[in-house]
C-alpha positions as CSV (number, residue, x, y, z in Angstrom):
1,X,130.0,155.8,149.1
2,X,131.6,159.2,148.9
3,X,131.9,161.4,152.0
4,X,129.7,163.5,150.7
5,X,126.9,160.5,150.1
6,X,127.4,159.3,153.6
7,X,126.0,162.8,154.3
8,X,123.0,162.6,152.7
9,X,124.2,164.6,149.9
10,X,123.2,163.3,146.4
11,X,125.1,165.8,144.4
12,X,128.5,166.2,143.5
13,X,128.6,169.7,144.0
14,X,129.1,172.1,147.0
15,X,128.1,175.7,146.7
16,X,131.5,177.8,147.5
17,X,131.0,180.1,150.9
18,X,131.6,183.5,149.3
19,X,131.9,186.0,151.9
20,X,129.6,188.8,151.2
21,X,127.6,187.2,148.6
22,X,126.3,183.9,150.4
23,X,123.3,183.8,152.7
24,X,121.3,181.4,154.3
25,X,118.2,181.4,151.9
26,X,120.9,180.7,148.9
27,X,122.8,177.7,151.6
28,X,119.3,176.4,152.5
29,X,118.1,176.4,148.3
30,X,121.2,174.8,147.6
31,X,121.1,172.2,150.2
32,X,117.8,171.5,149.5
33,X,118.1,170.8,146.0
34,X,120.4,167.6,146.9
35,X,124.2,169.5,147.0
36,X,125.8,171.1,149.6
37,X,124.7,175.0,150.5
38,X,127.2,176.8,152.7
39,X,127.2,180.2,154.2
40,X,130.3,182.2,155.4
41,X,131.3,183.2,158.8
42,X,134.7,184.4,158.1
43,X,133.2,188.0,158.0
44,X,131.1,187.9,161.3
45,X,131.1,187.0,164.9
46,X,129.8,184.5,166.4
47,X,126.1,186.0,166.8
48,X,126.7,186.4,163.2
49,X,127.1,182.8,162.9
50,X,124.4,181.8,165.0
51,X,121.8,183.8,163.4
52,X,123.0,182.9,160.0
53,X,122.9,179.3,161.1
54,X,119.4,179.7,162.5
55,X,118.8,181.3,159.1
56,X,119.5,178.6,156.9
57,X,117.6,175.8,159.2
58,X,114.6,178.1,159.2
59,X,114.5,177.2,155.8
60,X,116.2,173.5,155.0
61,X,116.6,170.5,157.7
62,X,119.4,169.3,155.1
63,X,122.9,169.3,155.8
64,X,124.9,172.7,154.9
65,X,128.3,174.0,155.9
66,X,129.8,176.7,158.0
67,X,133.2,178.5,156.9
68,X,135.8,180.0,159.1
69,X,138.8,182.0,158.3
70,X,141.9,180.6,159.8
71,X,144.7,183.1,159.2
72,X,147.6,183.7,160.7
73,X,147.4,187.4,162.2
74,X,149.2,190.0,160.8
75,X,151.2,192.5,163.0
76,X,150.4,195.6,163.0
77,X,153.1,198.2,161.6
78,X,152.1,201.8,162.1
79,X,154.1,202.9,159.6
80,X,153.1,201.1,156.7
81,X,149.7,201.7,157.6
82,X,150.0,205.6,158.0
83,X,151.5,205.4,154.5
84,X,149.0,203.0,152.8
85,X,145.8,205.2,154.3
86,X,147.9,208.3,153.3
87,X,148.1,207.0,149.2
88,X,144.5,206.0,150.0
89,X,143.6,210.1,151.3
90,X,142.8,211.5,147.9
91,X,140.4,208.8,147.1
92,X,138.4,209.5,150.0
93,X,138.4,213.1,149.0
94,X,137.3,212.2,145.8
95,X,134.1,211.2,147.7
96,X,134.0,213.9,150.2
97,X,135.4,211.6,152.6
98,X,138.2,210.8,154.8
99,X,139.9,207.6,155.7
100,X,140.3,206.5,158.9
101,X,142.4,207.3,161.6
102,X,143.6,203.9,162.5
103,X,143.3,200.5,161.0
104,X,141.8,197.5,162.7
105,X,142.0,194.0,162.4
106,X,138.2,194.0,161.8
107,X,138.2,189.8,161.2
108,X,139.0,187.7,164.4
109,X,140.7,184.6,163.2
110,X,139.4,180.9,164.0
111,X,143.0,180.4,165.5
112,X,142.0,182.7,168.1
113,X,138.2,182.8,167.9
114,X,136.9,180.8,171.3
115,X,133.1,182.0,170.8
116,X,132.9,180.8,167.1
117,X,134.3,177.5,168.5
118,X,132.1,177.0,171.3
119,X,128.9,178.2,168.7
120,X,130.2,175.7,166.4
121,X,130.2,173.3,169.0
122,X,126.7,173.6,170.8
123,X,125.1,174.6,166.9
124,X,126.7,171.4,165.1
125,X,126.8,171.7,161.3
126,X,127.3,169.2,159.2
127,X,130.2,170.2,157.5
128,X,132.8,172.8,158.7
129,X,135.2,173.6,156.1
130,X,138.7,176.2,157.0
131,X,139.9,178.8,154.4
132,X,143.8,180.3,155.2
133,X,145.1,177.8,157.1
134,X,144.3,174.9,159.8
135,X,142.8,175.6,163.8
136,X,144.9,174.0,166.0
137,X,144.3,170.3,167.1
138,X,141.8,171.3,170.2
139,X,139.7,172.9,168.0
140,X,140.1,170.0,165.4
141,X,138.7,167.4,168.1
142,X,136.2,169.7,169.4
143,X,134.7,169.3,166.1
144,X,134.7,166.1,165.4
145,X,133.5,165.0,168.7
146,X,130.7,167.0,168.1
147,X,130.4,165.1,164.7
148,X,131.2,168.1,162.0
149,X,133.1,166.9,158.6
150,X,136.1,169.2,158.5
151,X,136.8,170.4,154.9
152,X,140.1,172.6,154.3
153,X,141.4,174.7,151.3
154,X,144.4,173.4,149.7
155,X,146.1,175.3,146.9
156,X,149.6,173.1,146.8
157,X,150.3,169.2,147.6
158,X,152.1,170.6,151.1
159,X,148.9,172.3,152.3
160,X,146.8,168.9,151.5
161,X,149.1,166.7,153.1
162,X,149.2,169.5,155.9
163,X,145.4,169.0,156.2
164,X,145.8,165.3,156.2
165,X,148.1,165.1,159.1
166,X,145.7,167.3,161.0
167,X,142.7,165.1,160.8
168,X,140.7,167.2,158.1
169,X,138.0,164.3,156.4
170,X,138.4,165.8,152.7
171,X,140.4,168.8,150.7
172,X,139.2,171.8,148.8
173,X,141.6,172.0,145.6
174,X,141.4,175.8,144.9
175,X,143.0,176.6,141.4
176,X,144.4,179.9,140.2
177,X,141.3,180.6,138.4
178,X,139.1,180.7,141.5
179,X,137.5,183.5,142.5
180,X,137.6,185.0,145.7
181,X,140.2,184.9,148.5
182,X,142.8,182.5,147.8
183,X,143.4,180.5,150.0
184,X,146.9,179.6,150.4
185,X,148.2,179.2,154.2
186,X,151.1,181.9,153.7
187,X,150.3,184.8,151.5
188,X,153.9,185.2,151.6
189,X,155.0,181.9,150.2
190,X,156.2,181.5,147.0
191,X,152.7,180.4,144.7
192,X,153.4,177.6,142.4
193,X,150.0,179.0,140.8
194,X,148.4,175.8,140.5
195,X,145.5,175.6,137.9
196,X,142.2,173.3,138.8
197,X,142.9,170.7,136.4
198,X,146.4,170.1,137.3
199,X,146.2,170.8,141.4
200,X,143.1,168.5,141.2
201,X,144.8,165.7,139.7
202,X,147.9,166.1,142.0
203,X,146.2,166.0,144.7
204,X,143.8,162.8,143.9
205,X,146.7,160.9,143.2
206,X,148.7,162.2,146.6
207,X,147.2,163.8,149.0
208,X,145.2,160.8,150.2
209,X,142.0,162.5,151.0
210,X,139.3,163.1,149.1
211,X,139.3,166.0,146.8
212,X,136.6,168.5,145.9
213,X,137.5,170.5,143.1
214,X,136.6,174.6,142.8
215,X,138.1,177.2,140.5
216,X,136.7,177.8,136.7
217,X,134.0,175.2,137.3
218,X,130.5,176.7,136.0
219,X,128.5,173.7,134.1
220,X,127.8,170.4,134.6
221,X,130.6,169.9,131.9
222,X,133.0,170.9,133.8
223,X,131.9,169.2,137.3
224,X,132.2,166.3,135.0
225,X,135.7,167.2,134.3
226,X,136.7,167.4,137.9
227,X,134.9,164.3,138.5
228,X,137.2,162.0,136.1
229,X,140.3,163.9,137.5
230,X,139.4,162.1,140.4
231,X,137.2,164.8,142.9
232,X,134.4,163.3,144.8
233,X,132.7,166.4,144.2
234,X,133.2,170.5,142.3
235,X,132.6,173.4,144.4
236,X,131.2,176.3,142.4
237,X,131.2,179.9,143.6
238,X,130.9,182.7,140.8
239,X,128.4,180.6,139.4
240,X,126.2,181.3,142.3
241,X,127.0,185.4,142.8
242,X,124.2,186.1,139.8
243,X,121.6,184.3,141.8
244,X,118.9,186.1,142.8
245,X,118.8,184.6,146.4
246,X,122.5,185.7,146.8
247,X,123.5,189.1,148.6
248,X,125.4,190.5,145.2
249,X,124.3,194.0,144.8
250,X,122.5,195.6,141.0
251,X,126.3,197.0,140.3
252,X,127.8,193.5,140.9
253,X,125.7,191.6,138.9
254,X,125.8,193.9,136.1
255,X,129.6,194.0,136.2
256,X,129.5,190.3,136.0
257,X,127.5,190.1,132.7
258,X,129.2,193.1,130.9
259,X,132.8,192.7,129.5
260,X,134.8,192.9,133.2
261,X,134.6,189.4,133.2
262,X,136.5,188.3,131.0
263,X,139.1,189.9,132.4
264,X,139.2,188.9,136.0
265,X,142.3,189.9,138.3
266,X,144.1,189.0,141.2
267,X,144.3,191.7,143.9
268,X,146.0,192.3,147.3
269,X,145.0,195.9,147.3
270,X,141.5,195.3,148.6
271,X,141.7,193.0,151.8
272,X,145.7,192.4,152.0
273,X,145.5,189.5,150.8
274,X,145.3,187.8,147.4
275,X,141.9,187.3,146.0
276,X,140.3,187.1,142.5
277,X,137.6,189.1,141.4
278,X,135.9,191.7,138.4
279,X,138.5,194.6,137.4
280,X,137.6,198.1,138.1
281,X,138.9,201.7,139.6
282,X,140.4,199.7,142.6
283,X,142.0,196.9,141.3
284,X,143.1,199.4,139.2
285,X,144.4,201.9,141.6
286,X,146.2,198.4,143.5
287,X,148.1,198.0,140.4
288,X,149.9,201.5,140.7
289,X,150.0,202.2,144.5
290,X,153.6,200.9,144.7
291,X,153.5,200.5,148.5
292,X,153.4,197.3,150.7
293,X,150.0,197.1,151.8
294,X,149.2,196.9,155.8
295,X,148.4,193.0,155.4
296,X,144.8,191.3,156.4
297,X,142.3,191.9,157.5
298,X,144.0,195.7,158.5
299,X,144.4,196.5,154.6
300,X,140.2,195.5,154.1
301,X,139.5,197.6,156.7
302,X,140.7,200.8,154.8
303,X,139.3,199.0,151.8
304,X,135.8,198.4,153.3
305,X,135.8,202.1,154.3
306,X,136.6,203.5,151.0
307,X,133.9,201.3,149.1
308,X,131.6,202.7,151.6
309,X,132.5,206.1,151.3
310,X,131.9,205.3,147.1
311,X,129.3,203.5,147.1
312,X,127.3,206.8,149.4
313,X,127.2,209.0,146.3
314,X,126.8,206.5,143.6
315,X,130.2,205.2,142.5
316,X,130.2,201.4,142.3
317,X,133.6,201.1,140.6
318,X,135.7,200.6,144.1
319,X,133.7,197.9,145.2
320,X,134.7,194.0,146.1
321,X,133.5,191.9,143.1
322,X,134.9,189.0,143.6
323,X,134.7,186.2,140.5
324,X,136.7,183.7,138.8
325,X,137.7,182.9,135.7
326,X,134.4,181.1,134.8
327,X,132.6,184.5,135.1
328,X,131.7,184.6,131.8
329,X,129.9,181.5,132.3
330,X,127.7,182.8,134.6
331,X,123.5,182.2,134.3
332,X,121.6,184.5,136.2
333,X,119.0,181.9,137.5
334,X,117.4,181.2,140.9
335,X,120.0,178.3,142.9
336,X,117.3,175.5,142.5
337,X,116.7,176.3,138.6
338,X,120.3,176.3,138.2
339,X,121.2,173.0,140.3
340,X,118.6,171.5,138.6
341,X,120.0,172.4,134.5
342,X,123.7,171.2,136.0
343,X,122.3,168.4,136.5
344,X,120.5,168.1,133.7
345,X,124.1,169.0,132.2
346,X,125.9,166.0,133.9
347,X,122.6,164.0,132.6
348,X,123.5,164.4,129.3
349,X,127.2,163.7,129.4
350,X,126.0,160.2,130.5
């Protein structure tokens, strides 16, 4: 049996924790339906957690998982962050706004996080999966005494057989084409740019964990693909944003049916760090800044502010859409309608 069977899940397919899209009635319809649901805590505290937790077993007594952001801090420069809000002043006053005064490293990393440990802890997910990096071998036990499956993103053969060496119980092989944040464990590496069908296969063959593939995927044809390369499961994420029980906005889901996604981008400009999504004013606007951005999470808190100050008086076109290359795949459906065509999909590839 497959990590994921000895879970109770019957699917091979894990629903991708989007930050800012994923909720717990989307998790809980997910998980219910025989996959894996997950929600995202990387963006909250953990109250946030706990009530989003709470949320999702309200609604489903199946097993879902929790995902924390494990970055490495970035030090604040002053600097570089007076001259990135300072590029960023006459968008604001575009919008009769200003931008603020000071940035602030608005997400607490799990490296440091002691109350989204201890929540973890005493709440117990099933799964627990890291994005950015791995927690340090406390937290790793903590875990698994406690009886959470750790899942980590890989993007490269080092990270998995970083992740190995840790204790993690199964990879996440993000390809380029992923959407979202990507999740390599130094932004500031050199990226080999590994695409899913290649990084998947790599790391079945030599990473010695089990693999669960996620960028691109969108049918039940291509979870089948990832399957033969050798993943125990896919993990889908755009394919989930048009959902109706997801948190995507009218503007987002519009953007992802019209033309934009085809033509999906990879951005620092946003959050500091690089992450996939729709094109529009500022992914645009990133592309001819021509400064060094402030890093994470200090660069998404000017961002957050300026797609707030937009978004007040009706301009959508700075906003976060993040999607992968499969966007134009997308099926607006509700979760369970859509689990139940993929595998309908898989079905008829038998």
């Amino acid at each position: 049996m497959s990590l994921l069977e000895n879970l109770g899940i019957s699917l091979p397919l894990v629903q991708a924790p989007m930050a800012g899209v994923s909720t717990p009635e989307l998790a809980a319809a997910v998980s219910n339906a025989g996959a894996l649901g997950s929600i995202s805590a990387a963006a909250t505290d953990a109250v946030g957690a706990q009530e989003m937790s709470a949320g999702v077993r309200a609604l489903s007594n199946r097993p879902f998982n929790v995902n924390v952001f494990v970055h490495q801090p970035t030090a604040q420069d002053s600097a570089r962050e007076a001259a990135w809000l300072a590029a960023m002043a006459p968008l604001f006053q575009e919008y009769g706004a200003q931008p603020p005064a000071a940035l602030r490293p608005i997400y607490k990393s799990f490296l440091h996080d002691d109350e989204m440990l201890a929540l973890l802890v005493e709440a117990r997910p099933a799964v627990v999966s890291f994005h950015f990096g791995l927690p340090d071998p406390k937290r790793i036990a903590a875990l698994k005494n406690v009886g959470c499956v750790l899942l980590a993103t890989a993007t490269s053969l080092d990270e998995a057989q970083a992740a190995k060496v840790a204790g993690i119980d199964a990879v996440v092989a993000q390809g380029w084409e992923a959407g979202g944040h990507r999740g390599m464990f130094d932004p500031d590496a050199p990226d080999a740019r590994l695409g899913t069908l290649a990084l998947t296969r790599l790391l079945a063959q030599r990473a010695g964990l089990p693999v669960i593939a996620a960028g691109g995927i969108m049918d039940g044809r291509g979870i089948q693909a990832a399957l033969d390369l050798g993943a125990i499961a896919a993990q889908l994420g755009t394919a989930f944003v048009a959902c109706p029980e997801s948190s995507a906005d009218a503007a987002y889901r519009t953007a992802l049916a019209g033309p934009a996604a085809m033509k999906t981008v990879m951005t620092s400009a946003i959050s500091g760090r690089p992450a996939r999504g729709l094109p529009n004013r500022f992914t645009q606007w990133g592309e001819n800044v021509g400064l060094p951005h402030p890093g994470y999470p200090m660069t998404y808190d000017a961002g957050k502010a300026l797609i707030a100050a937009a978004k007040a008086v009706g301009e959508t076109g700075y906003a976060a859409q993040w999607a992968g290359q499969g966007a134009p795949l997308s099926r607006p459906l509700p979760a369970t309608e859509l689990i139940a065509l993929l595998v309908e999909e898989l079905r008829f590839l038998d």
